[in-house]
C-alpha positions as CSV (number, residue, x, y, z in Angstrom):
1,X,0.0,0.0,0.0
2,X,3.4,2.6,0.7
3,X,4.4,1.7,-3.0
4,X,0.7,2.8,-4.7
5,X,0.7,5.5,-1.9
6,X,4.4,6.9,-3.2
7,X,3.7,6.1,-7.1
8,X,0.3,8.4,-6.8
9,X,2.0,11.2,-5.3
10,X,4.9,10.8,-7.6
11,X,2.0,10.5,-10.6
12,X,0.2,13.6,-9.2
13,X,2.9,15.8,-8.9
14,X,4.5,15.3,-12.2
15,X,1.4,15.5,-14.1
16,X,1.2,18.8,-12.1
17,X,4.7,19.9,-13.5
18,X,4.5,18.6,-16.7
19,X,1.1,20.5,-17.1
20,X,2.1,23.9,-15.4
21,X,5.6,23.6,-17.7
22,X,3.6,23.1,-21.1
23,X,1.0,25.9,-20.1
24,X,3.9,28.7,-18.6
25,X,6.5,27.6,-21.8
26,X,4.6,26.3,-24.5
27,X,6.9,25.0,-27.1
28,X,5.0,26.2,-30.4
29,X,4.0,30.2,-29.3
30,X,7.4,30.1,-26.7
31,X,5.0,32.6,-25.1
32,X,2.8,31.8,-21.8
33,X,-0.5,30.9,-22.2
34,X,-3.5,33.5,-22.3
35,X,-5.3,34.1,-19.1
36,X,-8.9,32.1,-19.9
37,X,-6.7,29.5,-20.9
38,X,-4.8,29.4,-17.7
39,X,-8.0,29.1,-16.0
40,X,-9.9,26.4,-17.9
41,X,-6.4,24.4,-17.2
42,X,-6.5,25.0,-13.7
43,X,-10.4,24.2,-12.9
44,X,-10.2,21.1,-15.5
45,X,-6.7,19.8,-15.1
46,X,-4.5,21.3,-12.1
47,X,-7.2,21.4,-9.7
48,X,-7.9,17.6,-10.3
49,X,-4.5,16.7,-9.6
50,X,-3.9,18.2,-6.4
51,X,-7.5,16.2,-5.5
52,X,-5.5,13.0,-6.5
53,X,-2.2,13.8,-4.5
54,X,-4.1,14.4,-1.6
55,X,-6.0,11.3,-1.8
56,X,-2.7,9.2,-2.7
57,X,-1.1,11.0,0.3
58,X,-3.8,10.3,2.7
59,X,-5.0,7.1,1.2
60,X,-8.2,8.3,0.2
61,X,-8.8,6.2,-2.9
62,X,-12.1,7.5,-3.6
63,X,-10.4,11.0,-4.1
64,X,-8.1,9.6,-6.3
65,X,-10.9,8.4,-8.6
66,X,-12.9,11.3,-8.9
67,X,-9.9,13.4,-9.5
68,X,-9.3,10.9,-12.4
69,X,-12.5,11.0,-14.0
70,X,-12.6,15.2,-13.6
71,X,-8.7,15.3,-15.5
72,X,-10.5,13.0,-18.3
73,X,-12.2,15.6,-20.4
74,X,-8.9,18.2,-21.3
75,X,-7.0,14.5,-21.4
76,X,-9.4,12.9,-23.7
77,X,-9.2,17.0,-25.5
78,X,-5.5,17.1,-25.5
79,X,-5.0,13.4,-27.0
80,X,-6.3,14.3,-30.1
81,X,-3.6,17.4,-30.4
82,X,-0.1,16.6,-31.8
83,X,3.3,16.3,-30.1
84,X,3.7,17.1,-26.4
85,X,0.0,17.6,-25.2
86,X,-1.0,14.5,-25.8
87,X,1.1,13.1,-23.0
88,X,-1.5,14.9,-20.3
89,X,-3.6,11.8,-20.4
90,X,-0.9,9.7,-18.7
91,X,-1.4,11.2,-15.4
92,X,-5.3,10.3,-15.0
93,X,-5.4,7.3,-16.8
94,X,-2.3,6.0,-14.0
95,X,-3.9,7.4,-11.1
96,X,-7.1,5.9,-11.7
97,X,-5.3,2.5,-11.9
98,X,-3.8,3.5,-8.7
99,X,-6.7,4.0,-7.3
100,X,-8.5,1.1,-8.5
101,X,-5.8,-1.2,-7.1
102,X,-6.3,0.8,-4.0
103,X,-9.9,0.7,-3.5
104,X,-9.5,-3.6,-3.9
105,X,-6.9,-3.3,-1.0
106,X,-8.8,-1.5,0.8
107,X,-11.9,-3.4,0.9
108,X,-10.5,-6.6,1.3
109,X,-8.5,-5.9,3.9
């Protein structure tokens, strides 16, 4: 249970990284992102994955799951884009395995 606990904090916070580094230094404008874009980012992508940190942190698998399934939208969005923003759907599609495998250890133990 450490190991999911420490691979869906790692998972959260580099899909939190990855997200904030593609939105601050985007590598086809190599300009920062507009403000309403900013914040449809952060209320559909950065916002869920603080949810799931805090749920792999505190073993809250539920939390990880919802945060999951709120990220999948802009994921879904992003896949169909070309080069680096299709790599955004890693993070939710992991930490809803995570917290999948999690929920089954926690109810049968």
């Amino acid at each position: 249970m450490k190991f999911m606990r420490l691979i869906g904090t790692v998972v959260s916070i580099g899909s939190l990284l990855f997200c904030s580094y593609i939105l601050l230094f985007n590598p086809y404008t190599h300009t920062s992102a507009e403000p309403d874009v900013l914040t449809s980012y952060t209320i559909m992508y950065l916002l869920p994955m603080f949810l799931t940190g805090y749920g792999s942190f505190s073993v809250k698998p539920i939390w990880l799951i919802i945060g999951s399934i709120w990220a999948l939208p802009l994921s879904l969005y992003c896949l169909a884009t070309p080069d680096v923003f299709k790599y955004l759907i890693i993070g939710p599609m992991l930490v809803v395995t995570i917290g999948i495998i999690m929920f089954k250890n926690t109810r049968t133990s």
